[in-house]
C-alpha positions as CSV (number, residue, x, y, z in Angstrom):
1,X,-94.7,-124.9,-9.4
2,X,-94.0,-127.9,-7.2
3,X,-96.0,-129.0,-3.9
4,X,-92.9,-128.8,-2.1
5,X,-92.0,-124.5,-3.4
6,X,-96.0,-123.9,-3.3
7,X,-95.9,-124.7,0.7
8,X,-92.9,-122.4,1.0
9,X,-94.4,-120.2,-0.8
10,X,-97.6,-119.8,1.1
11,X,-96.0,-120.1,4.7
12,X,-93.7,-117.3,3.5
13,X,-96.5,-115.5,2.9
14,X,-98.5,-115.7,5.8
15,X,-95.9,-114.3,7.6
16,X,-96.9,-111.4,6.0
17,X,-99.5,-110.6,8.8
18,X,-97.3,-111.8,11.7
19,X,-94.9,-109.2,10.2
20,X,-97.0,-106.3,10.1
21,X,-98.4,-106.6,13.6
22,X,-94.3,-106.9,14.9
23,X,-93.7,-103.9,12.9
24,X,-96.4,-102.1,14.7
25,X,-95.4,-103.7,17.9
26,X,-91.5,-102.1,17.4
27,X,-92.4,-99.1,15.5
28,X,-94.2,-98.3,18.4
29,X,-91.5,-99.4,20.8
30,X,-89.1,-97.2,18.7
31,X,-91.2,-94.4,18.8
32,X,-91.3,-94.3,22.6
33,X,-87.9,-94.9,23.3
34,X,-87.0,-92.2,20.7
35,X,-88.8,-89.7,22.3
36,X,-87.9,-90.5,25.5
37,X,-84.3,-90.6,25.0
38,X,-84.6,-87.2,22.6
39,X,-86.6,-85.1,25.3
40,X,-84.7,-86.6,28.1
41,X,-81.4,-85.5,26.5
42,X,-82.8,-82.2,25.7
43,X,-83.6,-81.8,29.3
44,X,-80.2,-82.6,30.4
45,X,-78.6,-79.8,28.1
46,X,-80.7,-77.8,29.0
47,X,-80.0,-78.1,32.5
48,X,-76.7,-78.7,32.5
49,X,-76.4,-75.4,30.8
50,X,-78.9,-73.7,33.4
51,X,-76.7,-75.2,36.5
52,X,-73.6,-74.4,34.4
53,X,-74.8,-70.3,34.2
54,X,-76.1,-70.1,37.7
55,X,-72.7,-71.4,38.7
56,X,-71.0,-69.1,36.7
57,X,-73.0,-66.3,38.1
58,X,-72.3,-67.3,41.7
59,X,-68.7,-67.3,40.7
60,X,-68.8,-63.5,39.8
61,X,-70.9,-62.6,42.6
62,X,-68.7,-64.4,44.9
63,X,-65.6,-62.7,43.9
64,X,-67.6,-59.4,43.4
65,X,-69.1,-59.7,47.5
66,X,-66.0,-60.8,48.6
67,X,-64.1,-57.9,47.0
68,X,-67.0,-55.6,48.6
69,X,-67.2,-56.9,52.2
70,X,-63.6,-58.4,52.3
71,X,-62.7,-56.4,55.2
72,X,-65.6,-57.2,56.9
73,X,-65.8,-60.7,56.4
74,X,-61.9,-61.6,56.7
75,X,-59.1,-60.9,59.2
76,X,-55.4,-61.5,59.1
77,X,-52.4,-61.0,57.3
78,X,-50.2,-62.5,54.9
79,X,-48.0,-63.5,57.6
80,X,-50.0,-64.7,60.4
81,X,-52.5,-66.1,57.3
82,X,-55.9,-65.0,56.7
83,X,-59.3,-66.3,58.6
84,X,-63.1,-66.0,57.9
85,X,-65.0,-64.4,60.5
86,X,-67.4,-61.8,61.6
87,X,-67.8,-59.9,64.6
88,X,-71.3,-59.8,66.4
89,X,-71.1,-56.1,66.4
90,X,-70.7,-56.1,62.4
91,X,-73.0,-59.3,61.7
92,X,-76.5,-56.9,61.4
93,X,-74.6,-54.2,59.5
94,X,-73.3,-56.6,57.4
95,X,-76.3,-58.7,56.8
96,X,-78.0,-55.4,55.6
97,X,-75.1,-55.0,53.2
98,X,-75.3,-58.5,52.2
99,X,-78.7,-58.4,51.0
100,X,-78.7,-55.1,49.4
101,X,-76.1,-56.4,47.1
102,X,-77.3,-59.8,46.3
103,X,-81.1,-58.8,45.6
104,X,-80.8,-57.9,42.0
105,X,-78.8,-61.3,41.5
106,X,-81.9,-63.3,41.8
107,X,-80.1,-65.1,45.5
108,X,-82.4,-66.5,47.6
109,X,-80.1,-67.6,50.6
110,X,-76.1,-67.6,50.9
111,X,-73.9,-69.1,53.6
112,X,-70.8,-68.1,54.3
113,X,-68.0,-70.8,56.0
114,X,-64.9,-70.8,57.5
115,X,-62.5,-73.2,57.2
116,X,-63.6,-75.3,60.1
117,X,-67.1,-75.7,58.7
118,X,-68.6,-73.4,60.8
119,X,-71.4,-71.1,59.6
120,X,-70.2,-67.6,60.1
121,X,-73.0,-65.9,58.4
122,X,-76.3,-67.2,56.5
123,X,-79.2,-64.6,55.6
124,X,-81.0,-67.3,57.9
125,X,-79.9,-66.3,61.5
126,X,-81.1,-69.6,63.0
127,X,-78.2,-71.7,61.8
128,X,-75.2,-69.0,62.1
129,X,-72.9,-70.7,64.4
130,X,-73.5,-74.7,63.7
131,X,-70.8,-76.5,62.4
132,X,-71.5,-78.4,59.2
133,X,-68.9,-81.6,59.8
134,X,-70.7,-84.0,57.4
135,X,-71.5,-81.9,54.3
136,X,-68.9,-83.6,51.5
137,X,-69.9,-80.9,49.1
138,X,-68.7,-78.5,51.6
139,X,-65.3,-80.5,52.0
140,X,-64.9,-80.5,48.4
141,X,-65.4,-76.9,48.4
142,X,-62.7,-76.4,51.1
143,X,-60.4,-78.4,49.5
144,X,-60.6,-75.5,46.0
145,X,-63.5,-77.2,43.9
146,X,-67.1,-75.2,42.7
147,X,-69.4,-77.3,43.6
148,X,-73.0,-77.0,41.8
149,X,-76.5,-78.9,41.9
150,X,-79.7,-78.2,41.5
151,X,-82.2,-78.5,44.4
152,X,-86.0,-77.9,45.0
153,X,-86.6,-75.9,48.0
154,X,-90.5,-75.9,49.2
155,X,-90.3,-72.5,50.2
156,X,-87.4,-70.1,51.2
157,X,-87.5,-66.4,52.2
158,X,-85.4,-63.9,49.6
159,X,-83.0,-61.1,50.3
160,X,-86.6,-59.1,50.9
161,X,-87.5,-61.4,53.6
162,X,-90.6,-62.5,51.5
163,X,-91.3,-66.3,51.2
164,X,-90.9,-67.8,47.9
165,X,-92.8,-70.7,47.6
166,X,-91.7,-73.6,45.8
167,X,-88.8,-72.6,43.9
168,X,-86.1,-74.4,42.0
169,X,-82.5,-73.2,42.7
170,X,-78.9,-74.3,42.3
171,X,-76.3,-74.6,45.2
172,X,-73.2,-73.7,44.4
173,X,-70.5,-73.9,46.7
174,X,-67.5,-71.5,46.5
175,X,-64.0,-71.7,48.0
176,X,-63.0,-68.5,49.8
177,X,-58.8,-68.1,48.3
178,X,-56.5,-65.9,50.1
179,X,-54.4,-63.6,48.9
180,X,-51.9,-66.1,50.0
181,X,-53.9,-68.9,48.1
182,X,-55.1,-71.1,50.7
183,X,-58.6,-71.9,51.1
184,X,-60.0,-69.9,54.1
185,X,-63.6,-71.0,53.4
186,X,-66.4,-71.3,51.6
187,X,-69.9,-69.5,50.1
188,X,-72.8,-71.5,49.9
189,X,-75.1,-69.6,47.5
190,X,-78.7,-70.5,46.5
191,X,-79.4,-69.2,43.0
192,X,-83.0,-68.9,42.1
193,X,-83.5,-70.9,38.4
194,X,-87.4,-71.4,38.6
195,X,-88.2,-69.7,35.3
196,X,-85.1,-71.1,33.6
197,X,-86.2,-74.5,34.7
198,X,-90.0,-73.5,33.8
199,X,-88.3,-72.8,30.1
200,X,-86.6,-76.1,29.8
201,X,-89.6,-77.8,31.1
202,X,-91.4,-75.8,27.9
203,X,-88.3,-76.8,25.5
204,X,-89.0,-80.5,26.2
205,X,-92.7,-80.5,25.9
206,X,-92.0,-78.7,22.4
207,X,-89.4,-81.1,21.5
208,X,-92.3,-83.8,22.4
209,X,-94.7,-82.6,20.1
210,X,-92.6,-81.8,17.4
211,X,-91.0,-85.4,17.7
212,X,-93.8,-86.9,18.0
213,X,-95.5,-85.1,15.0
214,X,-92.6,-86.3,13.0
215,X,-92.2,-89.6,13.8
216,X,-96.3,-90.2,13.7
217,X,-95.9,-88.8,10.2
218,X,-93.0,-90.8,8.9
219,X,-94.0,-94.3,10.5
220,X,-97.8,-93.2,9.1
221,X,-96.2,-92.8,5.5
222,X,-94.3,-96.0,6.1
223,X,-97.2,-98.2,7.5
224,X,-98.9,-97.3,4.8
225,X,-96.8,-98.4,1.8
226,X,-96.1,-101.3,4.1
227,X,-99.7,-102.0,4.9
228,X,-100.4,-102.2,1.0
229,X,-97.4,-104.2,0.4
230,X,-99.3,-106.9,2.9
231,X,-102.8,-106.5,1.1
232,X,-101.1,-107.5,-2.3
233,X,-98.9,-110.6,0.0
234,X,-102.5,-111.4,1.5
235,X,-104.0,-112.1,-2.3
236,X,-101.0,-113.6,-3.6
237,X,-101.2,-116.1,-0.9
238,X,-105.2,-116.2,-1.1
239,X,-103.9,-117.1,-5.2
240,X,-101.4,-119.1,-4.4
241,X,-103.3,-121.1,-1.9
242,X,-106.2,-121.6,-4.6
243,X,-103.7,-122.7,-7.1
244,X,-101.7,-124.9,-4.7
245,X,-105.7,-127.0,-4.4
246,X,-106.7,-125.8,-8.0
247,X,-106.9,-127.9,-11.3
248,X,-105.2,-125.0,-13.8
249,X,-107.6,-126.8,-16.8
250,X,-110.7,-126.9,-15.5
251,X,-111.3,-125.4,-12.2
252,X,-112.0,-128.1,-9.6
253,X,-109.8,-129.7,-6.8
254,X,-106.5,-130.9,-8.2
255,X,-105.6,-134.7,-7.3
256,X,-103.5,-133.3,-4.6
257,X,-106.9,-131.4,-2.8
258,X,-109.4,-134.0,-4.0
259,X,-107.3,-136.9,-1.9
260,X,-106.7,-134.6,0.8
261,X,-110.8,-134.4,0.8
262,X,-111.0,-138.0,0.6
263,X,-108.6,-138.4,3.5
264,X,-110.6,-135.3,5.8
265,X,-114.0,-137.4,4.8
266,X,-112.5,-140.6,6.1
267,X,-111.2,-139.3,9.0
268,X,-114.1,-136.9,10.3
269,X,-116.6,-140.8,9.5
270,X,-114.1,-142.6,11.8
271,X,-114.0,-139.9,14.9
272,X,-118.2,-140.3,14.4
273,X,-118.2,-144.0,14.7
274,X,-115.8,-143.7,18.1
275,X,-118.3,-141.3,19.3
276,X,-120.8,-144.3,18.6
277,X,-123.3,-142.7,16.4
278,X,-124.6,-145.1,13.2
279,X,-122.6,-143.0,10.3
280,X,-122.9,-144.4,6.2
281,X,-120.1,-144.7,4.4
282,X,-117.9,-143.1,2.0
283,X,-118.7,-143.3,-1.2
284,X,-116.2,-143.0,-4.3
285,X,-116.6,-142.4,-7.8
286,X,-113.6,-143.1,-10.6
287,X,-114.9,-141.4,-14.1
288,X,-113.0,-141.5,-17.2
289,X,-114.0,-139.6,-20.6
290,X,-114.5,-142.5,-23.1
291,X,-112.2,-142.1,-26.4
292,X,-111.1,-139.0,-25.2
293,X,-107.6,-140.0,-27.4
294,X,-109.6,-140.0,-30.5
295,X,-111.8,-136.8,-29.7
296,X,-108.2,-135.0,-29.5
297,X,-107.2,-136.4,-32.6
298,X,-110.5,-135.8,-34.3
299,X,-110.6,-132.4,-33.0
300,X,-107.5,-131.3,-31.4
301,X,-105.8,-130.3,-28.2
302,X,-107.4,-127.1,-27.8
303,X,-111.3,-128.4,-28.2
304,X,-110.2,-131.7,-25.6
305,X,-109.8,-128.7,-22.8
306,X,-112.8,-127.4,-23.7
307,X,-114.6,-130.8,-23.4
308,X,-112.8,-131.4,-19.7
309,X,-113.7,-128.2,-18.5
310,X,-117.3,-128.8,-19.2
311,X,-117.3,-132.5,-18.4
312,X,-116.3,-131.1,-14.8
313,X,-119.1,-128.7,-14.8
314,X,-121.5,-131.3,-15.7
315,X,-119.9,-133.2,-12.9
316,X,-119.9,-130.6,-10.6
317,X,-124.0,-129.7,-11.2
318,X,-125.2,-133.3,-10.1
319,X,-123.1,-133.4,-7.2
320,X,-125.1,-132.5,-3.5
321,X,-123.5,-129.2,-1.7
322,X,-120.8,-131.2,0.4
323,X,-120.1,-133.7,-2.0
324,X,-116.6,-133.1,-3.7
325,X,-114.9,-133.2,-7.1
326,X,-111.2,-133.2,-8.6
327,X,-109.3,-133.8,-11.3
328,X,-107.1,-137.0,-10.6
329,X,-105.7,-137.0,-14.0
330,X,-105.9,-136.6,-17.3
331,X,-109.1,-137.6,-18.3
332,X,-110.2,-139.4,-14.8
333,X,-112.4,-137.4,-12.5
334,X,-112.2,-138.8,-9.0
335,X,-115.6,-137.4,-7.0
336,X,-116.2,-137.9,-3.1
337,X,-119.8,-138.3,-1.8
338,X,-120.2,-137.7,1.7
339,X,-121.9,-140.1,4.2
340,X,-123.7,-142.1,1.0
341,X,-124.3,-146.4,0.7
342,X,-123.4,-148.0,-2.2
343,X,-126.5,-147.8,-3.7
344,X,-126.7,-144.1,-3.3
345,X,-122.9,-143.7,-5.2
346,X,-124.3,-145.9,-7.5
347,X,-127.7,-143.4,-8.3
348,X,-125.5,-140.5,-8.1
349,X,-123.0,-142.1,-10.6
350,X,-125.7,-142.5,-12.9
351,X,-127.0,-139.3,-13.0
352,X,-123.1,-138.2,-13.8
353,X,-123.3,-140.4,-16.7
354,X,-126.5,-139.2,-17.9
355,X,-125.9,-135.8,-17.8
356,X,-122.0,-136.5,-19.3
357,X,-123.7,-138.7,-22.3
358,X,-127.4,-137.0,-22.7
359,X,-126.1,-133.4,-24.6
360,X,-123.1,-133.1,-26.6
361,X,-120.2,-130.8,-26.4
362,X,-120.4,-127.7,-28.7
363,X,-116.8,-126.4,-29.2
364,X,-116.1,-123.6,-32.2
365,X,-119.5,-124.9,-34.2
366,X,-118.0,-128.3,-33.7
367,X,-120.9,-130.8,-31.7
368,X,-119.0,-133.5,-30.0
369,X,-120.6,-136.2,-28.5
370,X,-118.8,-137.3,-25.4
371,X,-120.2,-140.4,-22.6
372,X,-117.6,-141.1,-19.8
373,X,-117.3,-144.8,-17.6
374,X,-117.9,-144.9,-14.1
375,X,-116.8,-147.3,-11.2
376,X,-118.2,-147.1,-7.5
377,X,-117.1,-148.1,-4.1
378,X,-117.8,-147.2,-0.9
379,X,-115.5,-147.8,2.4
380,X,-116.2,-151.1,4.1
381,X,-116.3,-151.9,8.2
382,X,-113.3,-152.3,9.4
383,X,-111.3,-150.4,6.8
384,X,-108.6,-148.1,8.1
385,X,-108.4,-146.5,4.8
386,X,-110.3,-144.7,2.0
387,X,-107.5,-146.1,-0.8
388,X,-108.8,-149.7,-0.7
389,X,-112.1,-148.2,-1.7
390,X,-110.5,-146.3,-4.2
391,X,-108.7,-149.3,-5.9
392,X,-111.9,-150.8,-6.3
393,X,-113.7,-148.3,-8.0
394,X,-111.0,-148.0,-10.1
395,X,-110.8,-151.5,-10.4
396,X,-114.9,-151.2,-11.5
397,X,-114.2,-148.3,-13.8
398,X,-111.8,-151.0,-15.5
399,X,-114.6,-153.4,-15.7
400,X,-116.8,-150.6,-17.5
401,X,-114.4,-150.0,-19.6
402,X,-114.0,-153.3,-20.7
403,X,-117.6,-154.2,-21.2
404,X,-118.2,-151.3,-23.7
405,X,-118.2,-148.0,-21.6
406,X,-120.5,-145.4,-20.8
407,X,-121.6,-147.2,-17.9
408,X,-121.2,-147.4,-14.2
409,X,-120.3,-150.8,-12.3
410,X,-118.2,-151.8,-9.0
411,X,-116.3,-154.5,-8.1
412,X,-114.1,-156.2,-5.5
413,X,-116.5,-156.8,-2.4
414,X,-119.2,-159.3,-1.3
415,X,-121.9,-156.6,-1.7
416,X,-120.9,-155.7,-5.4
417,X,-120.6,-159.2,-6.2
418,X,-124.3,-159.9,-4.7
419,X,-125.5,-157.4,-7.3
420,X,-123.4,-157.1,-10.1
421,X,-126.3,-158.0,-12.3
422,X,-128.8,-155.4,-10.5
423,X,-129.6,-152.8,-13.5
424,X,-129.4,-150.1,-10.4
425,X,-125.6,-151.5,-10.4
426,X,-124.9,-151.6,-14.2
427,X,-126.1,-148.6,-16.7
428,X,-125.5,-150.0,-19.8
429,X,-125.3,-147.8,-22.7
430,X,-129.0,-147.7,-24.4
């Protein structure tokens, strides 16, 4: 896999957390909105169908009082036209009528108007007589419409004269028609709905729980396959991430990690030495297995992997805790030491070579002696770089090389060249 895929890779996955906490965020979103739209729609049936009966009632028990007070309540002829109206002699015997007949109806109140919007009888006595000129419901019902809505009254007093606190009712309005089919008036009636309104105040609260119960159960089932989903994203991307910095062959840093090390090192020694404090430099390391052709030849692919893998353990066992080592490829180990002098690299480079060269490499019965060369650098002053250090410890693991191997030297600055012939600066095979 490329560097370029492996990235995509591992931003696409960690996404993966980013994603779960958004579903969350809209499952929950969803879930409210769902049940607030599903209850508030089953409260609007509901109701509509409650206002929808109590207007059909006062309907029939419109025409019903009308056809049982009709005489009472009307005067006129088809030729000099009909009017609403009630004498003052009739208007107790009549009210006495009136609410014998509407108490089993569940009516709380009625009105009853003529066609100039005047009140010509109301079960409240107060208001018979006023004239009603701004009530559009009223004009609507003059004009041949039913007119229905539901109100809350705070407390009324019933056909029995006994105050009902609190109640919910629906007003319906009802044109009074004529036998000649004009509009004479109206009938205001006030239907009491309280337990029908107390039942679809129980339906949504049912609906609630059941909806909620549902969706909880579903979203549960679903957050759960989706929450596994992101566990197994969440190690693929801890894998991918480890082989993205990973040497497949041997375990340690790959080039790609092991300069991005170098590069961290460098810069975290430069932001100390703005911050003035006296920080030693970066040491490098360039190892290469000596002959390593031949051992492949001698003993194949297959045992050469074995002797890189343990070359990099051996490696990795002298190195200090924050000291770093990588692969930088093929047979070169590239190893990064931390706030270390020269002559530190150099002592740690020598016990790399030691512990390379001191025990061969047992592989299937097979023992293979193995000694690797070693060049050393560290960054100078003034360097705005790690790589120019790096080119001359490779340049002093070419010198190693070339003066018979499994040794360590360094070249290219002022302070290598001062003591090249130090024996703490060359390790020369004994």
């Amino acid at each position: 896999m490329s560097a370029e895929k492996e990235q995509t890779v591992v931003e696409r996955v960690k996404s993966a957390d980013y994603f779960f906490r958004s579903l969350v965020l809209v499952a929950a979103l969803s879930i409210g909105a769902i049940l607030m739209l599903c209850c508030y729609g089953t409260y609007k049936i509901y109701l509509n169908h409650t206002i929808a009966t109590a207007e059909e009632d006062a309907v029939q028990v419109s025409e019903a009082l009308l056809k049982h007070e009709e005489v009472n309540i009307m005067e006129g002829d088809k030729e000099k036209g009909f009017t609403v109206t009630i004498s003052p002699e009739e208007l107790p015997h009549v009210d006495q009528r009136l609410r014998q007949f509407l108490r089993p109806f569940g009516i709380v109140k009625i009105k009853i108007y003529n066609e100039k919007r005047t009140i010509v009888y109301s079960t409240d006595s107060a208001i018979i007589g006023k004239h009603d000129k701004n009530n559009v419901r009223l004009v609507r019902a003059l004009l041949g419409f039913v007119d229905s809505k539901l109100e809350k009254s705070e407390d009324v007093l019933d056909m029995a004269e006994e105050k009902v606190i609190e109640v919910d009712v629906v007003e319906t309005y009802v044109p009074i028609i004529a036998d000649d089919g004009r509009v004479i008036g109206a009938f205001e009636i006030y239907m009491d709905v309280s337990r029908y309104t107390s039942d679809v105040r129980n339906v949504v609260v049912s609906t609630f729980a059941i909806l909620l119960v549902v969706l909880l159960s579903v979203f549960g089932c679903s957050f759960f396959v989706i929450r596994r989903m992101t566990e197994r994203l969440r190690e693929a991307e801890a894998e991918l991430k480890r082989i993205a910095v990973t040497d497949p062959l041997t375990g340690i840093a790959n080039r790609r990690q092991i300069i991005h090390r170098a590069t961290e090192e460098f810069a975290r020694q430069m932001r100390r030495k703005q911050q003035r404090t006296a920080v030693p430099s970066l040491g490098i390391i360039m190892a290469d297995v000596d002959h390593f052709k031949q051992i492949n030849d001698t003993y194949g692919h297959s045992a050469g992997d074995d002797v890189l893998r343990e070359i990099a353990s051996r490696i990795g066992s002298v190195l200090r805790q924050y000291d770093a080592v990588g692969r930088y490829g093929g047979e070169e180990f590239l190893v990064i030491l931390s706030e270390t002098e020269l002559e530190e690299t150099w002592h740690i480079a020598e016990r790399i070579r030691r512990r390379v060269a001191d025990d061969p490499v047992v592989v299937d019965n097979q023992v293979i002696r193995v000694s690797a060369s070693l060049g050393i650098a560290t960054v100078l002053a003034g360097e705005a770089d790690y790589r120019p250090a790096l080119e001359r410890a490779d340049k002093g693991l070419y010198l190693a090389k070339t003066a018979g191997r499994n040794r360590v030297m360094c070249a290219g600055d002022e302070q290598c060249r001062g003591e090249r012939s130090r024996p703490k600066l060359e390790a020369v095979k004994g």
